[in-house]
TIZA-356607 format. One record per residue: x, y negated, z negated of N, C-alpha, C in turn; residue in one letter. Coordinates in steps of 0.02 Angstrom, whole numbers, plus 50000, padded with zeros to 5 digits. Layout:
BEGIN
XYZXYZXYZA
...
END
This chain:
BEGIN
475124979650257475564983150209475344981450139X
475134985950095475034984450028475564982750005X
475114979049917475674976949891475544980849817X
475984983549767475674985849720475614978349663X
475074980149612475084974849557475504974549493X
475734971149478476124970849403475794976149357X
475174977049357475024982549304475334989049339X
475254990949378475404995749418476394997149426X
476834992349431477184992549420477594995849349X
477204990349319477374994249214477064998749217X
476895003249240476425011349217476725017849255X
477115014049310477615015749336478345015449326X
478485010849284478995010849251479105014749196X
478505015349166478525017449103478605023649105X
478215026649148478115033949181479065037249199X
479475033349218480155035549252480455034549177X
480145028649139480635026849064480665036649014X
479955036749026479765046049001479875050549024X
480125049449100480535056049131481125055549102X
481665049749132482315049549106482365050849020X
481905048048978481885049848911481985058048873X
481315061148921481285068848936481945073048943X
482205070449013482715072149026483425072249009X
483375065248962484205065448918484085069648862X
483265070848836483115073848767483605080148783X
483175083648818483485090048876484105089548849X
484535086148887485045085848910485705087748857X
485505084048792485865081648722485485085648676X
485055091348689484945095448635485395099648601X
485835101448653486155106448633486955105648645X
487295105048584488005106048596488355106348658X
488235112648693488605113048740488505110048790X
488155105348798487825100548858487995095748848X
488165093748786488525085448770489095086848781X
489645092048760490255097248778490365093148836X
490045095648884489865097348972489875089148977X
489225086548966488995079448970489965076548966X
490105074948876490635070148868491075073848933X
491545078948954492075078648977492065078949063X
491315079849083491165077349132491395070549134X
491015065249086491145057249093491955055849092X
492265059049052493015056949044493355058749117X
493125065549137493555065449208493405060849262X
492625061849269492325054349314492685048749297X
492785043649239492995038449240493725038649234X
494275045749225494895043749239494985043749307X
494885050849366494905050949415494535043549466X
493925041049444493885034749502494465031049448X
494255029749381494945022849396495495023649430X
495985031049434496335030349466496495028649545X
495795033049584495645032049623495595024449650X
495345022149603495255013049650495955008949624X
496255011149563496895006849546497435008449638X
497365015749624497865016649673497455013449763X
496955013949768496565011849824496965004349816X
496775000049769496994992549781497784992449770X
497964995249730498914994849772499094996449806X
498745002849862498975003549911498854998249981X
498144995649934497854988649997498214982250005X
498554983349937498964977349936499594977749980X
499944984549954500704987049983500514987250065X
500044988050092499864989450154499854982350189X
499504977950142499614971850185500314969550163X
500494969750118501194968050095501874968050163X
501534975750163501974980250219501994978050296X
501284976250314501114976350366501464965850403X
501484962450372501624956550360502394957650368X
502744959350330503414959350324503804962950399X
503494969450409503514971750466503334968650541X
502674966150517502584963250569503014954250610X
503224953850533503524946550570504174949750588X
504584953250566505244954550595505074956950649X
504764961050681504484961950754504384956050784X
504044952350760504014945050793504444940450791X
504804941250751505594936450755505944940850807X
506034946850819506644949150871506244950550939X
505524949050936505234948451013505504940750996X
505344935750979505454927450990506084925951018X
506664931750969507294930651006507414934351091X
506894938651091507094941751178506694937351231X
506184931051191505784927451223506154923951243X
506614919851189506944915951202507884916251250X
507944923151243508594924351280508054925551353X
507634927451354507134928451451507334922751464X
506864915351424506864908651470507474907551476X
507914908351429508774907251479508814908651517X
509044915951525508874917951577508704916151662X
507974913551655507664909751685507864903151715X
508184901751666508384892451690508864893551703X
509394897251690510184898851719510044901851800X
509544905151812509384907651875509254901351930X
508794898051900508504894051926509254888251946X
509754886851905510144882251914510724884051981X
510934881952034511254883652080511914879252066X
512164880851988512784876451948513504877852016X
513334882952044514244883152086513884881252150X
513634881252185513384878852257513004872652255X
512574869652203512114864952209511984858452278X
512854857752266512964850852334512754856152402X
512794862252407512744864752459512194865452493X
511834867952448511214868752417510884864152433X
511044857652429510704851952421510744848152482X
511134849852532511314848352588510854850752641X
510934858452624510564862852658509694860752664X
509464859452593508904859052601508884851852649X
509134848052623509244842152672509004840952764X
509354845452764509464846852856509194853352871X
508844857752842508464864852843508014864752909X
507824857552925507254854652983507744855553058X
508304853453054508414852853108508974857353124X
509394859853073510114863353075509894872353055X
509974874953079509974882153080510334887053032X
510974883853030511344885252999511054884652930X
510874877152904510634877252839510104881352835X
509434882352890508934886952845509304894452823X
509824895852864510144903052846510244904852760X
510684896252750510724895052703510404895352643X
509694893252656509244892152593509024900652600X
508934903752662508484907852657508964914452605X
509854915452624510164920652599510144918752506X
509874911052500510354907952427509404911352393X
509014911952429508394915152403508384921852403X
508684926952453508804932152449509354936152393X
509834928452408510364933652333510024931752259X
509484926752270509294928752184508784934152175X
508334933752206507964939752231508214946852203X
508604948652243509094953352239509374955652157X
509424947352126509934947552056509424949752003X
508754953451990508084953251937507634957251994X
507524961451922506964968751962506344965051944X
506294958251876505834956951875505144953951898X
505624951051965505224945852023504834948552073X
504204945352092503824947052124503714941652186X
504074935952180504284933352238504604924252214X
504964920352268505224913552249504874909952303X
504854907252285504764899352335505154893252318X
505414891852388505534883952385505244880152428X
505024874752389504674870352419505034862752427X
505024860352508505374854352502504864849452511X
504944844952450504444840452432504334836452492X
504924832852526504824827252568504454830952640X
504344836752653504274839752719503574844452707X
503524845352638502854848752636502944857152654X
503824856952666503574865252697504104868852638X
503784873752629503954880852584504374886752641X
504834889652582505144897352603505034901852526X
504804905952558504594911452506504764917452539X
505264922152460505494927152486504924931452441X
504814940252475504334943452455504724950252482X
504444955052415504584963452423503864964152486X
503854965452526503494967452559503534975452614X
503224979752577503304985752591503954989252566X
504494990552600505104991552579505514989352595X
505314982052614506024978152640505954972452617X
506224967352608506314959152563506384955552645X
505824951052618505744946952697505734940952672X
505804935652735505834925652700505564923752759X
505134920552735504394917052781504494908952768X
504044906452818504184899952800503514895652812X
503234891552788502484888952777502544881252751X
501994879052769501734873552763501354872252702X
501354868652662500554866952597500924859552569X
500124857252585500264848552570499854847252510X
499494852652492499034851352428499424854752348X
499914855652376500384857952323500594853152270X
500744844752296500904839852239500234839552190X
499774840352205499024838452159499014843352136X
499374850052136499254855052060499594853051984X
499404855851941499654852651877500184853151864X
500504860351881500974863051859501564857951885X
501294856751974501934853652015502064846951979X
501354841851942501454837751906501804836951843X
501764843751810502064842951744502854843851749X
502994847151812503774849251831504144843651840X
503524838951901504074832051899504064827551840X
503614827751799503584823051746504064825251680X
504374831951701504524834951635505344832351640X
505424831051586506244828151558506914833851574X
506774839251580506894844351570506964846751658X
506404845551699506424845951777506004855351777X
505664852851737505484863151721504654863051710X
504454868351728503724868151665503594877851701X
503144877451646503044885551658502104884251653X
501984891851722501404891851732500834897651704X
500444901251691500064905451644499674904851682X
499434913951713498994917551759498444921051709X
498584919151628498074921751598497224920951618X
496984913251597496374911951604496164908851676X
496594907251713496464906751787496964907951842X
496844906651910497504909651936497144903252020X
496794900051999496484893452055497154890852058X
497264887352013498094881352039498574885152040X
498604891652065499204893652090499584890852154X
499444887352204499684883052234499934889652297X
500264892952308500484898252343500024906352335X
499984909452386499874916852386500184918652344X
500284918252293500744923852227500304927652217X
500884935352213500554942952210500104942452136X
499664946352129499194948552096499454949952020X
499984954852033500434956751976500874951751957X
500844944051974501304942051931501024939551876X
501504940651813501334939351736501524930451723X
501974927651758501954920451743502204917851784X
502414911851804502914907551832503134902851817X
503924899551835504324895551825504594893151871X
504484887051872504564881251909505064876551882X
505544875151944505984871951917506194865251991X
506394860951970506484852152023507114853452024X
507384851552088508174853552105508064843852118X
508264842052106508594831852103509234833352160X
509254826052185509744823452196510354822152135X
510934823752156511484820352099511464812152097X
511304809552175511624802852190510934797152157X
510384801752188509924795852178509354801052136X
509384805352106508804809152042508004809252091X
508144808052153507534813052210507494818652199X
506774820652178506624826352207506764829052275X
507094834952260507234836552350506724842652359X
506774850652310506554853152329506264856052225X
505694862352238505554863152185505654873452179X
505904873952140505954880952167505604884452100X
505074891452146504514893152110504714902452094X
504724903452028504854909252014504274912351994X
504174918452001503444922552002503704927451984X
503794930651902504024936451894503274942051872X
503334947351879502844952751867502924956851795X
502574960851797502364962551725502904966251675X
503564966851709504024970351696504264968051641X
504254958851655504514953951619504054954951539X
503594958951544503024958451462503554963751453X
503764969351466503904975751425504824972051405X
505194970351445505764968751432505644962251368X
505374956151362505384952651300504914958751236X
504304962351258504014963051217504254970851164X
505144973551194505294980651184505524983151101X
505534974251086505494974850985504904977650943X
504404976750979503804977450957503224981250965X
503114987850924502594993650944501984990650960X
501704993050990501084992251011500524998651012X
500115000350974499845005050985499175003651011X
498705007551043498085008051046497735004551011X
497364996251055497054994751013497284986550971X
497874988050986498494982550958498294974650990X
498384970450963498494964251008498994960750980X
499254956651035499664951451052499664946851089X
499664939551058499634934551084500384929251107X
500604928651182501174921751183500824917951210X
500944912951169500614904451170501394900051168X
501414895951210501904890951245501844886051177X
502344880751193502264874751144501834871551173X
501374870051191500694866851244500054869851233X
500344875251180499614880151175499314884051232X
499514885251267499354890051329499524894951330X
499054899751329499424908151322499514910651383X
499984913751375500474916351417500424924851437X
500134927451377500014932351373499604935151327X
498674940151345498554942751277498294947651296X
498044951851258497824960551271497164957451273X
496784955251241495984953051244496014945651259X
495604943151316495624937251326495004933751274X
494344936151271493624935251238494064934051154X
494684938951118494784939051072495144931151062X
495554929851115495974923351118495594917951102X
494924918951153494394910851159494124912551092X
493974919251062493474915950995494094913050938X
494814914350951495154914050904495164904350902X
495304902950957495524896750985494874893650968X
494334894950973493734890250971493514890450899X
493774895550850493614894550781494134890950749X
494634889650783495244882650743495714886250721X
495724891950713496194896650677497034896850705X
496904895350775497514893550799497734888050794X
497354882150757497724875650775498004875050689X
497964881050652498254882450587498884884650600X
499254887050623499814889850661500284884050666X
500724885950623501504878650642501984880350686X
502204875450705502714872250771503194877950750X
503524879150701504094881950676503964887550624X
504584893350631504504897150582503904901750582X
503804906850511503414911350528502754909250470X
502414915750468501874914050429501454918750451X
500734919650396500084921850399499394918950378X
498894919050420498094917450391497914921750410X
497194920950354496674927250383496234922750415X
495794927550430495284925550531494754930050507X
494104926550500493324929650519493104929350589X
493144934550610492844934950670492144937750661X
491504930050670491024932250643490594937050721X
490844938950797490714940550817490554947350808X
491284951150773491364957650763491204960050696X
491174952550652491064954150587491714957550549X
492144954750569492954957850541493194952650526X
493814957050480494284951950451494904951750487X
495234947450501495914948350526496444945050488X
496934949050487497694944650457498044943150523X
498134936350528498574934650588499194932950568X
499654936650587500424934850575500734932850652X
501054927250630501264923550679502054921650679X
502444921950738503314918950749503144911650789X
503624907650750503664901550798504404901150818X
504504900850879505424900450919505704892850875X
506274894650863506554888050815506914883750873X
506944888950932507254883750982506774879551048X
506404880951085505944880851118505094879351089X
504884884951033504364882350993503724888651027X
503974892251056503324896851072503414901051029X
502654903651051502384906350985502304915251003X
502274917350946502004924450959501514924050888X
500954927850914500164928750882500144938150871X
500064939750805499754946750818499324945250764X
498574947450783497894948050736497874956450735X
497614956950659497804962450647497184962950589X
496854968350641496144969250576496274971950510X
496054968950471496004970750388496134977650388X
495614981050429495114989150423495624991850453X
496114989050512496724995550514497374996550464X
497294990250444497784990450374497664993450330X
497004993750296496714997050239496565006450247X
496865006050329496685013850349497095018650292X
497675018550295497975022850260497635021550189X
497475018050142497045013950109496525019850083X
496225018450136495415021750138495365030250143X
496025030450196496135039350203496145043550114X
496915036650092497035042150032496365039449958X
496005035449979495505035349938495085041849947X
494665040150026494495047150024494615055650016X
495245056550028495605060149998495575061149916X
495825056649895495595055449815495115058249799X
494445054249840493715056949805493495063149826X
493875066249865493805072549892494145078849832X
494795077449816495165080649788494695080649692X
494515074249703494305073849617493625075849623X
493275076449657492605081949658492965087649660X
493145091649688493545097849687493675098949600X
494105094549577494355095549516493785093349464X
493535090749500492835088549424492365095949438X
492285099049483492065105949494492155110249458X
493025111249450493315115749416493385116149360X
493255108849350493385105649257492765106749225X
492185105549280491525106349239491355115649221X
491735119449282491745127249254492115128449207X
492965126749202493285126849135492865124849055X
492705119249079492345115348990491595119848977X
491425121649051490525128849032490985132548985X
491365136149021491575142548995491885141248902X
492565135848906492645132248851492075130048799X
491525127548815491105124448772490885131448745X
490455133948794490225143048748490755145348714X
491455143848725491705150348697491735144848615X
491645137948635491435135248556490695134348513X
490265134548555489735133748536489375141848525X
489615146848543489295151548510489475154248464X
489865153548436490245154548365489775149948313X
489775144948321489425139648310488395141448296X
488125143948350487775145548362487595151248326X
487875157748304488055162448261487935159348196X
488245158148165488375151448091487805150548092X
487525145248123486755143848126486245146148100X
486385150948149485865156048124485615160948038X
486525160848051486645164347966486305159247911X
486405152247940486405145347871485835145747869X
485305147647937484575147547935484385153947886X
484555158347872484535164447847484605162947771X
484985159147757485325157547679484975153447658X
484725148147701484145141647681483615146047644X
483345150447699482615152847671482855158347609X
483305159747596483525161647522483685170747516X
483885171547586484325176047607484995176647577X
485165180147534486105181647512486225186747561X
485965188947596486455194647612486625192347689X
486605185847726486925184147766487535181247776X
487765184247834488565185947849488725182147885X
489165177347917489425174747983490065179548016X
490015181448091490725184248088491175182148105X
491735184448071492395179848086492885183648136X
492915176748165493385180048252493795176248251X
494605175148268495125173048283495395168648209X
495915163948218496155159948160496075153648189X
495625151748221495295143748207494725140948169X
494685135748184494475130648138493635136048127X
493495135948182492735140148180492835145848118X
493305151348126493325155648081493355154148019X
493705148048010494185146747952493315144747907X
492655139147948492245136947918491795143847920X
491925147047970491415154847948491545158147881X
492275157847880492535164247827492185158447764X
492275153647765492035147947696491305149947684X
490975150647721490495150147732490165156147691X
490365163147705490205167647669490655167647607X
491255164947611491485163247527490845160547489X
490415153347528489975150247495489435153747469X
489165158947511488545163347519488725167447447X
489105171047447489605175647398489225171747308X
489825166147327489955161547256489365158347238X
488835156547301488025153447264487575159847243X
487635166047264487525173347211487615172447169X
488235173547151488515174047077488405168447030X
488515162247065488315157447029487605157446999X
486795159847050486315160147027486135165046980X
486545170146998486585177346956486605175346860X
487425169946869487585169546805487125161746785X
486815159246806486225152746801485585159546750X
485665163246773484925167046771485145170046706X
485935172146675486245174546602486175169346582X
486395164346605486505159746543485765155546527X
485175155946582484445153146546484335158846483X
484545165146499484305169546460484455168246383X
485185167646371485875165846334485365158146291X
485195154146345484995147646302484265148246271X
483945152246291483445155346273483235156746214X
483685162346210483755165846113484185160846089X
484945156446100485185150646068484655147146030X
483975142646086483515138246041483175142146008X
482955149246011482435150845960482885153145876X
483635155145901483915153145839483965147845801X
484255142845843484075136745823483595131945780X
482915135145813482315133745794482255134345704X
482555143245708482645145545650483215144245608X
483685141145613484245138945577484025133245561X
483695129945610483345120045571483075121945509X
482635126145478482075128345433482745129045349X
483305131445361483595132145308483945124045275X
484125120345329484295113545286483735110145269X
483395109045297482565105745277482525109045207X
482625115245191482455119345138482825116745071X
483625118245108484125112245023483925105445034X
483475105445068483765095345088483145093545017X
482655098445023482015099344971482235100044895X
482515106644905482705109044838483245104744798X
483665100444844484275094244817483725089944781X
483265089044829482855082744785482505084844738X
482085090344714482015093644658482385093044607X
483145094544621483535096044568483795090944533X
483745082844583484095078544565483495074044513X
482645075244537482305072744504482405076244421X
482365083744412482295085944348483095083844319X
483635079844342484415076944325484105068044301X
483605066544322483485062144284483095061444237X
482695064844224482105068644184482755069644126X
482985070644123483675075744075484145070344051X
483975060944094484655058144078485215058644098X
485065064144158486025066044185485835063244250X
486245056444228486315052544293486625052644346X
487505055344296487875056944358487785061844404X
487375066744368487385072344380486845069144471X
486385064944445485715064444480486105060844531X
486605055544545486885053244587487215056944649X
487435062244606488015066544653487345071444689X
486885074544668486395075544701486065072044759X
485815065144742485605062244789486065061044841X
486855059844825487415057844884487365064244911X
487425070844894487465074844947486665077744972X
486285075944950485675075944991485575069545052X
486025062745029485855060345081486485061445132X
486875065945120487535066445168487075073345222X
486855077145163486435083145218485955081445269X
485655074445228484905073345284485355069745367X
485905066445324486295062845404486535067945453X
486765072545408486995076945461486485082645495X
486025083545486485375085145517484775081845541X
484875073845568484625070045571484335071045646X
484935074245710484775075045760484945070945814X
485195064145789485535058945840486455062245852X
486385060145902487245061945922487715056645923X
487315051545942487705045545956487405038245879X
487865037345849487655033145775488065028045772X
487605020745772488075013745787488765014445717X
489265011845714489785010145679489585012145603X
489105007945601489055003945531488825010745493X
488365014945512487995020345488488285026545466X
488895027045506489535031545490489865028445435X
489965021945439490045021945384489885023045314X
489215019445294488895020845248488865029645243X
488865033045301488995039445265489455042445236X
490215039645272490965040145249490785039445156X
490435032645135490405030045085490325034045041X
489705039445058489295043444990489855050345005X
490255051345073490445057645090491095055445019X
491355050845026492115049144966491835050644912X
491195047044879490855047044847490825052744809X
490785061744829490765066244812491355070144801X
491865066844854492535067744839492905065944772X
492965060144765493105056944705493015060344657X
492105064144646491915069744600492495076144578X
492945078644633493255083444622493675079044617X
494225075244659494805073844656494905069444595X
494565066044572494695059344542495015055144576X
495615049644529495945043644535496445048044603X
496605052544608497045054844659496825052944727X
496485053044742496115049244810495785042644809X
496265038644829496195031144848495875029344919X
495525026844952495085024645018495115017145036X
495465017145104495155009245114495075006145187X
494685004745184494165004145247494384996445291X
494564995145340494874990445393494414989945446X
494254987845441493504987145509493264980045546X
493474981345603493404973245632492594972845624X
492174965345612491514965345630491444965045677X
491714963245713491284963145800491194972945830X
491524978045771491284984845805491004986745740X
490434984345734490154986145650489374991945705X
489414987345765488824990445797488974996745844X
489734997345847490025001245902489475008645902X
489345010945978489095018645980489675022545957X
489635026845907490215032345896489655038145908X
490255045545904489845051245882489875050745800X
489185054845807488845054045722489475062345685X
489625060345645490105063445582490775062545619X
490675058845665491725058045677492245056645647X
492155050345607492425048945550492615054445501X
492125056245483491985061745434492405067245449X
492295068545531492895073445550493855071545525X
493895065245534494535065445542494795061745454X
494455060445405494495060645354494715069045316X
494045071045331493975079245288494765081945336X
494925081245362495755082345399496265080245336X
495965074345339496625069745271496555072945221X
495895075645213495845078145132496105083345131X
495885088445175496155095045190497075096245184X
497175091545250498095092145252498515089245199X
498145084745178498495077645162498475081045075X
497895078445034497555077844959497815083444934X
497315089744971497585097144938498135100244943X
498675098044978499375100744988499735098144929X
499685090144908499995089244876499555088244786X
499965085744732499985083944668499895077344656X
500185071944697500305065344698499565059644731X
499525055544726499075051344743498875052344833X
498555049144855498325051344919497985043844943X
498415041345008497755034245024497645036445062X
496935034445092496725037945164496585028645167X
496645026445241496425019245260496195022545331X
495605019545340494825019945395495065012445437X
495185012145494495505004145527494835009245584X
494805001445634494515001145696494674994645710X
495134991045780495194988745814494964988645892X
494714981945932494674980845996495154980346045X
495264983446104495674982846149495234977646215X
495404977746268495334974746338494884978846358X
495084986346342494444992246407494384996546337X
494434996546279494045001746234494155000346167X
494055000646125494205002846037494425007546023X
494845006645957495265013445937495165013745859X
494725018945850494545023345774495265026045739X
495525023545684496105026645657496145027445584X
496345035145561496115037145494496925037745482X
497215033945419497945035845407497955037945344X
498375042345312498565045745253499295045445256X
499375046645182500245045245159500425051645143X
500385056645165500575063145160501095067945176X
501145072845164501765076645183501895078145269X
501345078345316501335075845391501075082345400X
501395082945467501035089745500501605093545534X
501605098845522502475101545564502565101645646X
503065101145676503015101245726502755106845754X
502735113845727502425120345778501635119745737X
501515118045693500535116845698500595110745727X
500795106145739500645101545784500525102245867X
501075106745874501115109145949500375115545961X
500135117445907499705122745881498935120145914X
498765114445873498295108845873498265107545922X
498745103745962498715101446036498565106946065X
498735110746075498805117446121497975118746126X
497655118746060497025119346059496515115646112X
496615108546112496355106246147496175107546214X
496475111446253496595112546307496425121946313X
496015122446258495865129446271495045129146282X
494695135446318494235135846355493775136046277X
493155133946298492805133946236492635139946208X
492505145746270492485152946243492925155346199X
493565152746225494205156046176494495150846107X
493855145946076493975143146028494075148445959X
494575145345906494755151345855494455146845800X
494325148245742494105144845688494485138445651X
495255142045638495615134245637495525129345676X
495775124645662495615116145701494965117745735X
494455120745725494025120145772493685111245742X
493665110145705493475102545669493705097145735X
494375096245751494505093445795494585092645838X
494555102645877494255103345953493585101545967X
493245102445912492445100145956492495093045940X
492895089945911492885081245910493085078945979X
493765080945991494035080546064493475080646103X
493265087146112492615088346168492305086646175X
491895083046130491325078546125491535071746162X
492255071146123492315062246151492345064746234X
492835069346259492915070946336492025072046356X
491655074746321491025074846362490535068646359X
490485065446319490255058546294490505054346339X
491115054146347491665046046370491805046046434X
491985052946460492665054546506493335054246493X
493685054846548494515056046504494705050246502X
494335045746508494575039046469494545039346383X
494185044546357494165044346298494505051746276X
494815051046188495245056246178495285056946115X
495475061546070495925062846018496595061446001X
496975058545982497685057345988498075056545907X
498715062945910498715063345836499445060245819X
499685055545773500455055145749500545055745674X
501265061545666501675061445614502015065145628X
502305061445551502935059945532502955063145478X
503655062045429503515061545355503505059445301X
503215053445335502935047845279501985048145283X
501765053945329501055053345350500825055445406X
500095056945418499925056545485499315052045506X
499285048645566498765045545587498465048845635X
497785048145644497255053545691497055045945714X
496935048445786496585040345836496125043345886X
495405039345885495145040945901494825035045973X
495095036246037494935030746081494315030946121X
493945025646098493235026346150493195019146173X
493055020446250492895015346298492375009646271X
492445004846279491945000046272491424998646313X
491335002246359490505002446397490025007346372X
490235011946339489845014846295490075021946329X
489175025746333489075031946335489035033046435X
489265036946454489405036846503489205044446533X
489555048946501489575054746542488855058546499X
488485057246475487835062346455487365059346467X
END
C-alpha cells in the first residue's frame, strides 16, 4: 500500500485550499447568494439548536420518567412479592390441626388411619391455590415422602422413599434456618431438586414442621408452585417485548429472569453487588458484551429484603428521544427547503431593483445624465432610486451652472485685471503731486498727499489677512485725513492690549467700523465726537471694539442692518453694504464662531468685532 509524501500532501492541500477559495469567490459575488447564503445559516443553526436542546430534554425527561415509573412498578410488584411469601408461610403453617398433624405423621408407618390423614391434609391444600404444581412431605426420621400431583385430570398422593434428600442444600438451609423455611430457585439449575418436581415449576418453598415438645424435626413440607405464581406477583408491572426483570432473594439468588446470559454478565461485572439491602434506587451498567448502556432501577422489600432488578437500555429510553429528533431533522429540512425558495424568490425581488440602480450608477460614472433608475413601490429601494435620479437631475444643473459661473469668473478677472491699472495710476499721480507740494513749500498740503497715497497703496496692496499692528498704522494716516476736514471735532483713542499687536485681522476692518462712527456718529451731529479703538483677549477669541458718543442708531435701522446680514449676497443693496461684506468676510475667514455684533443706545454705539484665536480657518 503506498504512502503519499509530505510534499505531495501540501500540493494537495493547497489544490482543495483553491477550489474551496474558487468556490466561496462564486458563492459571495453576488448579493443574492449571500441573501440565500446568510438565511440559509440562521435557519440551520436555529432549527438544529432547537432540535438538540429539545433532543436533550426530552433525554433527560425520558430517563427522568422512566426511573420514577419504573420504581413505583417495582415498589407495588415488592408489595405483591411480599403479600405471595405470606401467603406461602400461612399455607405452609397447619396453626388449627398441627398436634394432629403431628401425630399423624408420627404413626403414618404403622396406623392407616394417620396416612389418610396426612394424605387428605395434602389434598386440602392442594385444592386451596391454582398456583401449585405439586407438595411433598417428607418424614425426616423414615426417609419416606408423600407427594400430591395434578396428574392428568385427577389429583393423586403417592408415596416414596429418598434418603439422599438430607445432603441437598436447600434441605440444609431449611433445618439451619431460624425461621424453619428457605426457598429454592429453578433458575440456573434444577440438579438439587431432591424430588421429580414438574418442569413448570417457577420456585419452591420449603418449610420444617418441629415438634412442640422437643423442637425435632418431624417432617419437611415441600411446595412447588408453577409459573402462574410470576404473572400473579408480577401483574403491577408492564412488560413489553424485549423487557427484563430480575427477583433476587436476600442471598442473592435469582429467582426469576427473562435472560439468564444477561443476569451472569450483570452479576460478574459487580453491578449487582452495588444494589442495597433496602429501599429503592438506580445505576447505570456497561454491558461491554452488547456494547450498551443500561439504567438499572432496582426495589428492595423493607420487610423480607428481596429484590426486584429491571435493566433498562439507555437506547429504549432515548427512543421517543431519537424518533422526535428525527422527526425534527426531517421536518426542518422540509422547512429549510421552503425557506431557501421563499428567501430565492425574496432576495430577487431585492436584488433586482438593486441590480437596475447599478447599472444606471454605471451609466452616470462614465458621464451619462440622462440615466434613469425606475421607481417601483414605496420602499426603501424606491425611496434610494427616486434620490438617485434627484442626484442625477441636481449634478446637471449643478455642472450646467459650474460651467456659468467659470464663464461669469472669467470676464470678472479680466475686469479686474483692468480695474488694478486705474489705482496704480492715482497711486502715481498722488506722488507727483505731493512732490511738486514740496517744491512749493506746501507741506501740509504734501503730507495730506502722501497720507492718502499711503492709505491707497494699503488698500490695494492685495493681502486679505494684515497682522494688528498694520491696521493700525493705517487707522493712523486714515484719522489723519479726517482731522483735515473735521478738525478739533473728532477726538480718537486707541486701547490695544500688546499681546494682540500681532493678531491676523482682515485688512481695512477697522477702517470699516470707524468710517461707520464717522458717518453715523461725526456727521449727524455739531458737537465733539470720541471714537475709542479697544481690543481685548478672551479664553477662545479676541474682541475688536470701535465706540463713539453719539446720537445711536434707531431701533428700525438697527433692525434694518441686522436684517442685512442675513441676506443672500445677490440681493445685497448699497446701504450698509460696508458692514455686510465685513460680516461676510469674518463668517468666511473664521466660521460662525466669528461675527459682527452691534450695541446702542443713546449715549452711543459700539460695533464688535469677534475673531477666534486660532486664526484663519475657513479659507
Amino acid at each position: 500500500m503506498c504512502t503519499l509524501s509530505k510534499g505531495a500532501v501540501i500540493m494537495m492541500s493547497g489544490r482543495v485550499g483553491t477550489i474551496l477559495r474558487s468556490m466561496w469567490k462564486r458563492i459571495t459575488q453576488k448579493l443574492v447568494n449571500k441573501l440565500i447564503l446568510l438565511f440559509t445559516s440562521v435557519i440551520i443553526l436555529v432549527v438544529g439548536s432547537l432540535t438538540i436542546i429539545s433532543y436533550q430534554m426530552i433525554e433527560k425527561e425520558s430517563v427522568n420518567h422512566s426511573i420514577a415509573s419504573t420504581t413505583n412498578n417495582l415498589l407495588l410488584v415488592n408489595q405483591n412479592l411480599e403479600d405471595y411469601l405470606e401467603g406461602m408461610q400461612q399455607l405452609a403453617l397447619p396453626q388449627l390441626r398441627y398436634n394432629d398433624i403431628m401425630n399423624a405423621i408420627a404413626n403414618e408407618n404403622r396406623d392407616y388411619a394417620a396416612r389418610m390423614v396426612i394424605e387428605n391434609y395434602l389434598r386440602n391444600m392442594f385444592y386451596s391455590r391454582n398456583d401449585l404444581e405439586a407438595i411433598y412431605l417428607y418424614v425426616a426420621d423414615r426417609h419416606q415422602y408423600y407427594v400430591v400431583t395434578r396428574e392428568t385430570y385427577n389429583i393423586t398422593v403417592r408415596k416414596g422413599i429418598n434418603t439422599d434428600l438430607p445432603k441437598l442444600p436447600w434441605y440444609k438451609e431449611a433445618m439451619a434456618s431460624t425461621a424453619n423455611e428457605s426457598f429454592q430457585s429453578f433458575v440456573e439449575s434444577r440438579s438439587d431438586m431432591g424430588y421429580v418436581a414438574p418442569q413448570a415449576s417457577f420456585m419452591a418453598y420449603h418449610r420444617v414442621l418441629r415438634s412442640i415438645a422437643s423442637r425435632h424435626p418431624q417432617a419437611v413440607l415441600s411446595f412447588y408452585y408453577n409459573t402462574s405464581a410470576v404473572d400473579e406477583i408480577m401483574r403491577n408491572i408492564p412488560l413489553g417485548k424485549g423487557d427484563q426483570l430480575m427477583l433476587i432473594s436476600p442471598e442473592r439468588v435469582p429467582f426469576y429472569v427473562n435472560s439468564l446470559p444477561l443476569y451472569e454478565r450483570m452479576r460478574d461485572s459487580g453491578v449487582l453487588a452495588q444494589i442495597g439491602e433496602g429501599g429503592s434506587g438506580q445505576v447505570t451498567w456497561s454491558d461491554s458484551n452488547s456494547n450498551q448502556e443500561y439504567l438499572v432501577v432496582y426495589d428492595a422489600g423493607q420487610k423480607d429484603g428481596w429484590q426486584l432488578i429491571k435493566p433498562i437500555p439507555y437506547r429504549q429510553i432515548y427512543e421517543a428521544a431519537t424518533t422526535t429528533r428525527n422527526w425534527s431533522y426531517v421536518i426542518g429540512a422540509l422547512f429549510l427547503g421552503v425557506s431557501i425558495i421563499l428567501v430565492t424568490l425574496t432576495s430577487n425581488a431585492i436584488t433586482r431593483p438593486l441590480h437596475k440602480l447599478s447599472t444606471q450608477m454605471k451609466r452616470f460614472s462614465t458621464g451619462d445624465f440622462e440615466a434613469r433608475a425606475p421607481v417601483k413601490g414605496h420602499d426603501e429601494i424606491a425611496y434610494l432610486s427616486l434620490h438617485f435620479n434627484e442626484m442625477v437631475q441636481r449634478t446637471e444643473e449643478l455642472i450646467n451652472e459650474r460651467y456659468r459661473m467659470k464663464l461669469v469668473e472669467k470676464n470678472a478677472i479680466l475686469k479686474a485685471l483692468e480695474a488694478e491699472i486705474n489705482p496704480h495710476f492715482l497711486y502715481n499721480a498722488l506722488q507727483a503731486i505731493s512732490t511738486q507740494a514740496l517744491k512749493r513749500e506746501m507741506f501740509d498740503m504734501a503730507d495730506m498727499v502722501d497720507a492718502l497715497a499711503q492709505t491707497l497703496r494699503y488698500s490695494i496692496n492685495g493681502k486679505d489677512i494684515v497682522a494688528a499692528c498694520e491696521e493700525l498704522r493705517h487707522i493712523e494716516r486714515y484719522i489723519g485725513l479726517q482731522k483735515a476736514r473735521f478738525g478739533a471735532r473728532l477726538r480718537v483713542e486707541v486701547v490695544w492690549e500688546d499681546t494682540l499687536m500681532e493678531l491676523p485681522i482682515p485688512r481695512l476692518s477697522v477702517q470699516t467700523l470707524v468710517e461707520n462712527s464717522i458717518k453715523h456718529a461725526l456727521e449727524k451731529v455739531s458737537s465733539d465726537i470720541l471714537i475709542v479703538i479697544s481690543a481685548e483677549s478672551g479664553a477662545t477669541d479676541a474682541t475688536i471694539a470701535v465706540r463713539d458718543n453719539g446720537p445711536g442708531i434707531s431701533e428700525d435701522k438697527l433692525k434694518v442692518v441686522l436684517d442685512s446680514f442675513d441676506e443672500k449676497w445677490e440681493d445685497r443693496e448699497s446701504e450698509h453694504i460696508g458692514l455686510k461684506n465685513l460680516n461676510t468676510r469674518l463668517k468666511l475667514l473664521y466660521g460662525d464662531q466669528a461675527g459682527l455684533f452691534i450695541l446702542t443706545d443713546e449715549t452711543g454705539t459700539e460695533m464688535r468685532m469677534q475673531i477666534p484665536r486660532g486664526g484663519v480657518s475657513h479659507v
